[in-house]
C-alpha positions in Angstrom: 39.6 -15.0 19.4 38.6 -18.8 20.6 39.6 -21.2 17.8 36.2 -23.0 17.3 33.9 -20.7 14.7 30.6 -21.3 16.2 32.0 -19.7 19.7 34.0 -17.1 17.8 30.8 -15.8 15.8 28.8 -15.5 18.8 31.0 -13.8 20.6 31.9 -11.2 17.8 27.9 -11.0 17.6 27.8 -10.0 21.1 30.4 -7.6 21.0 29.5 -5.9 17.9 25.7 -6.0 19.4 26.9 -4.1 22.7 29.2 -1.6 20.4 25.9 -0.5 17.9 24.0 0.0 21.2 26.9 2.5 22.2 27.2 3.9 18.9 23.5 4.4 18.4 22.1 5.9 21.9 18.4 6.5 22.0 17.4 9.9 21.6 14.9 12.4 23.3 12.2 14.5 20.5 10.2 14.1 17.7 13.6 12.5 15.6 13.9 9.7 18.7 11.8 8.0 16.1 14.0 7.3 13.4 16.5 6.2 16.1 14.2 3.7 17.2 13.5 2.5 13.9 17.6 2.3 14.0 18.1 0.8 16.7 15.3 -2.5 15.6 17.0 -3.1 12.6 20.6 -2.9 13.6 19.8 -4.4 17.1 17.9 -7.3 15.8 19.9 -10.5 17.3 21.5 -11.2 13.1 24.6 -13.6 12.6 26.8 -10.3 12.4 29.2 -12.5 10.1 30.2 -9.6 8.5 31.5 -8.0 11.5 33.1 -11.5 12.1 34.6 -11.5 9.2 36.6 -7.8 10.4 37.4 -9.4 13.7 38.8 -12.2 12.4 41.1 -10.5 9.8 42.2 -8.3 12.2 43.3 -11.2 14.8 45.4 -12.4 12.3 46.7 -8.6 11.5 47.4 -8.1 15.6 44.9 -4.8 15.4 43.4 -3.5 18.2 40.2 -5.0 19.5 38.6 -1.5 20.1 39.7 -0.4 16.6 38.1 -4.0 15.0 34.7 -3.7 16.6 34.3 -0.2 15.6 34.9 -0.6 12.2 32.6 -4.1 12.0 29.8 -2.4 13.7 30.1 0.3 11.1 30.2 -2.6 8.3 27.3 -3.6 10.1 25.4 -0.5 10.0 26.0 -0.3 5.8 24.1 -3.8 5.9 21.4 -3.3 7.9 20.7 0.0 6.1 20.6 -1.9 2.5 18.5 -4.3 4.2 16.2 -1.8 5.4 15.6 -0.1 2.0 16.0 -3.7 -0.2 12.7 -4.7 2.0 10.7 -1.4 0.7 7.7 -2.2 -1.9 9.3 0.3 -4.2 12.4 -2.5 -4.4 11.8 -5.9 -3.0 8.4 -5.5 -0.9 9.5 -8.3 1.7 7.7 -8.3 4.8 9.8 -10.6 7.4 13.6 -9.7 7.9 15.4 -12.0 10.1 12.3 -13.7 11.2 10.5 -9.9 12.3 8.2 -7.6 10.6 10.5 -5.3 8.2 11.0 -1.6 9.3 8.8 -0.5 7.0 6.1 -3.1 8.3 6.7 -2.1 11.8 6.7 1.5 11.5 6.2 3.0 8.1 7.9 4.2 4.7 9.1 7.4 5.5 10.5 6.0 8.7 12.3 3.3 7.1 13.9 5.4 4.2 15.1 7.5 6.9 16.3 5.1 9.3 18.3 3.8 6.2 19.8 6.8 5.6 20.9 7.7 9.1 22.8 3.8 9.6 24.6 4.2 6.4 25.9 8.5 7.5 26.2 6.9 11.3 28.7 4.7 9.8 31.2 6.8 7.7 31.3 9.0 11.1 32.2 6.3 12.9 35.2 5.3 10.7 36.2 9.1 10.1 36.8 9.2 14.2 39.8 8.9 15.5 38.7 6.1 18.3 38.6 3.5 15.2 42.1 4.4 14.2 44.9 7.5 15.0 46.4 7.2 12.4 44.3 9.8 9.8 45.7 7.8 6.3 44.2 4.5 7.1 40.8 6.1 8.4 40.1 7.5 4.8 41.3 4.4 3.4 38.4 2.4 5.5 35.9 5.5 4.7 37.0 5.6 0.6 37.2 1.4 0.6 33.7 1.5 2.1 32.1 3.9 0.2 33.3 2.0 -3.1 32.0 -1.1 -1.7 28.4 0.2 -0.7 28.2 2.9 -3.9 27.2 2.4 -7.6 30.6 0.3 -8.2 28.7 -1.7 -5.3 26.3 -3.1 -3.7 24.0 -0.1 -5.0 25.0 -1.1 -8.5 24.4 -4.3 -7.8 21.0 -3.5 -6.8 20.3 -2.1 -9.8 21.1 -4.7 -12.0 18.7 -6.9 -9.9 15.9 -5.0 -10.2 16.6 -5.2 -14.1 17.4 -8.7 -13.7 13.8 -9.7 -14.9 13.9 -8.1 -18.5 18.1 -8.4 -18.9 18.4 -12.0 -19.7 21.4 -12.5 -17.6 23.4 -15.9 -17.8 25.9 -17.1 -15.0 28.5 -14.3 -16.3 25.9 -12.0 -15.7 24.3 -13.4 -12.6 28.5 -13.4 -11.4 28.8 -9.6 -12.1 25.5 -8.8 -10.6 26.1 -10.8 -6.8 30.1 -9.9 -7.0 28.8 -6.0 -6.8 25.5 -7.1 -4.3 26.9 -9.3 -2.1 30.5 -9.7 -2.7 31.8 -6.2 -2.6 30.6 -5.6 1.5 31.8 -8.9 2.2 35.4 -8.3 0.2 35.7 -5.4 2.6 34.7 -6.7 5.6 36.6 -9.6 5.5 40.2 -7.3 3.9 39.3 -4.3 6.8 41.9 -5.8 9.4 44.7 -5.6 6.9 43.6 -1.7 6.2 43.5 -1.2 10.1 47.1 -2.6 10.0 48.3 -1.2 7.0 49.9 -3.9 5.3 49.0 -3.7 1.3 49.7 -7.6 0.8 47.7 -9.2 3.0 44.7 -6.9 2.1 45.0 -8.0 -1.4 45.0 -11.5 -0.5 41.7 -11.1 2.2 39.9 -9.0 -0.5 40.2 -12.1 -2.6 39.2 -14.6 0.2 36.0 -12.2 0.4 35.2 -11.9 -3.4 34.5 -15.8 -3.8 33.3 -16.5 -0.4 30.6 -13.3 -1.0 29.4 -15.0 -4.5 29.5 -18.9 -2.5 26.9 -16.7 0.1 25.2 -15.4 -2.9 25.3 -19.0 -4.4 24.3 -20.2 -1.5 21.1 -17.7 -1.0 20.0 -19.0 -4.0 19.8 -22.3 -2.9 18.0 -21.4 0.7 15.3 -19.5 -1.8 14.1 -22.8 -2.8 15.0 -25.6 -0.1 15.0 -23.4 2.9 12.0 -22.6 5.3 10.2 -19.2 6.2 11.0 -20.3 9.9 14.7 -20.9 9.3 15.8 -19.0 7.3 13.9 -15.4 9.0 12.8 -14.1 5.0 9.8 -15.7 2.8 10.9 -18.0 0.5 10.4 -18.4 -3.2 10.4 -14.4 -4.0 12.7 -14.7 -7.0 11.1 -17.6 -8.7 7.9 -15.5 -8.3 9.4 -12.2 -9.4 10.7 -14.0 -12.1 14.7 -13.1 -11.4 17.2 -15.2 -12.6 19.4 -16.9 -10.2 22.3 -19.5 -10.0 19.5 -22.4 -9.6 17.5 -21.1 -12.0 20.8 -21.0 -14.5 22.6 -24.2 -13.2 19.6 -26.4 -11.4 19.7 -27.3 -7.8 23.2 -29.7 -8.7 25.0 -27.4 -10.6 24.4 -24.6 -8.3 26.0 -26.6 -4.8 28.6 -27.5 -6.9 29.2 -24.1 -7.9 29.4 -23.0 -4.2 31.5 -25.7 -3.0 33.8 -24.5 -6.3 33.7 -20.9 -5.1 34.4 -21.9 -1.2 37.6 -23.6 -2.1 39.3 -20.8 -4.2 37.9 -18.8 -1.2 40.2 -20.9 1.3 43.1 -21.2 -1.1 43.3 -17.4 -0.9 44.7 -18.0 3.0 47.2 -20.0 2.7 49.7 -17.1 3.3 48.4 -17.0 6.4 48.7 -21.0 7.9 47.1 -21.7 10.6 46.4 -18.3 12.0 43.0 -17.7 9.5 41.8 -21.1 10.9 38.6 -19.4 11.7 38.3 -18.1 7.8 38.4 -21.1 6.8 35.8 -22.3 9.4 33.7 -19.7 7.9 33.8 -20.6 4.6 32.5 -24.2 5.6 29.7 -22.5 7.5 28.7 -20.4 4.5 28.4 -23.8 2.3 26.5 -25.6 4.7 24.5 -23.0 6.5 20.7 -22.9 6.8 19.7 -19.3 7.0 
């Protein structure tokens, strides 16, 4: 991978972009409609740093391009599915996603429950195939890791908790355990998947770290867009948990606290690669980009 972050996460974009529009070909019939609706949320020109985050483990882990790509667009496919259904009016009722009209805006509910539905199945088949890895041991490892990650011990759970956030009175402990199963968990995996395509234990444990605190620092961080960020920047409306009334890191810490937090969280982040010298250079660009980014 090139050695400078910004080229590395556009080039992992456009890779993982041409990969989802292989994985998900258009089809012919009354159900080519939910593969449209497919196709516009997971073909929607995002940051893809999750997949960036597999392709860059697995650089440092030596694993085959192919076998990376496969398994970030199927990372990719989990998100954009929880987007899709986070966005309904039943859960969040947000109407712009990455700067476009939600699914469920642009087509309808049924549509977008659907199309949710079919991204997350799409993605387990991917990783159960043999083109993302021979070896049969380490494909039910990504499939079980995944499903764990995504599930009720999740980003699902995690989900839940937020919509309860409102009546649960949750401090920062709380706030931590809610984002580490929301945001954290998919990014823990992403960013320990290259190790599982390798097969080597230690260096999974110590990526799975890296991704716990650099998920919450993105949660952090989220937190901080919701109130200083811009509709036009940062592609979501702004302001939707202050009016909702959630709880959040600034809400607990202030504006201060709340930076200071995340720049906490991004260093124990990078300490987590120091096993690795200068080969997780680019994870360590990442983390910086996930303290100071703008969207």
């Amino acid at each position: 991978m090139p050695t400078d972050f910004a080229t590395a996460l556009a080039n992992t974009a456009a890779a993982v972009n041409q990969m989802l529009d292989d994985l998900l070909p258009t089809a012919a019939g009354p159900e080519g409609r939910v593969v449209e609706a497919m196709r516009y949320a997971a073909l929607d020109g995002g940051k893809r740093f999750r997949p960036f985050l597999v392709c860059a483990g697995a650089d440092i882990m030596g694993v085959d391009a192919n076998n990376a790509l496969r398994t970030a667009a199927a990372i990719e496919m989990v998100h954009c599915y929880s987007l899709i259904h986070d966005d309904l009016p039943a859960m969040d009722n947000d109407d712009l996603r990455r700067g476009r009209p939600t699914v469920h805006k642009h087509w309808d509910e049924a549509t977008a429950i659907l199309a949710g539905d079919a991204l997350l199945t799409r993605a387990f088949e991917v990783l159960a195939e043999k083109a993302t890895n021979p070896i049969a041991e380490i494909r039910t490892t990504l499939v079980a890791d995944l499903a764990k990650a995504a599930g009720a011990a999740g980003m699902v759970g995690g989900q839940m908790v937020d919509l309860a956030a409102p009546s649960l009175g949750l401090d920062v402990n709380g706030l931590t355990h809610l984002q580490a199963l929301k945001t954290g968990a998919l990014i823990a995996f992403s960013a320990s998947a290259g190790a599982i395509l390798k097969g080597d234990a230690e260096a999974r444990l110590a990526l799975h770290a890296y991704g716990l605190d650099l998920g919450l620092a993105f949660q952090v961080t989220d937190d901080i867009l919701d109130v200083e960020g811009l509709s036009g920047e940062i592609g979501k409306t702004p302001g939707k948990d202050k009016a909702a009334g959630k709880p959040t890191f600034v809400s607990q810490l202030g504006l201060g606290g709340a930076k200071t937090l995340a720049r906490s969280l991004t260093e124990r982040a990078v300490g987590h690669l120091d096993r690795f010298a200068d080969q997780a250079r680019l994870l360590r660009q990442a983390a910086v980009f996930v303290l100071e980014r703008k969207s």
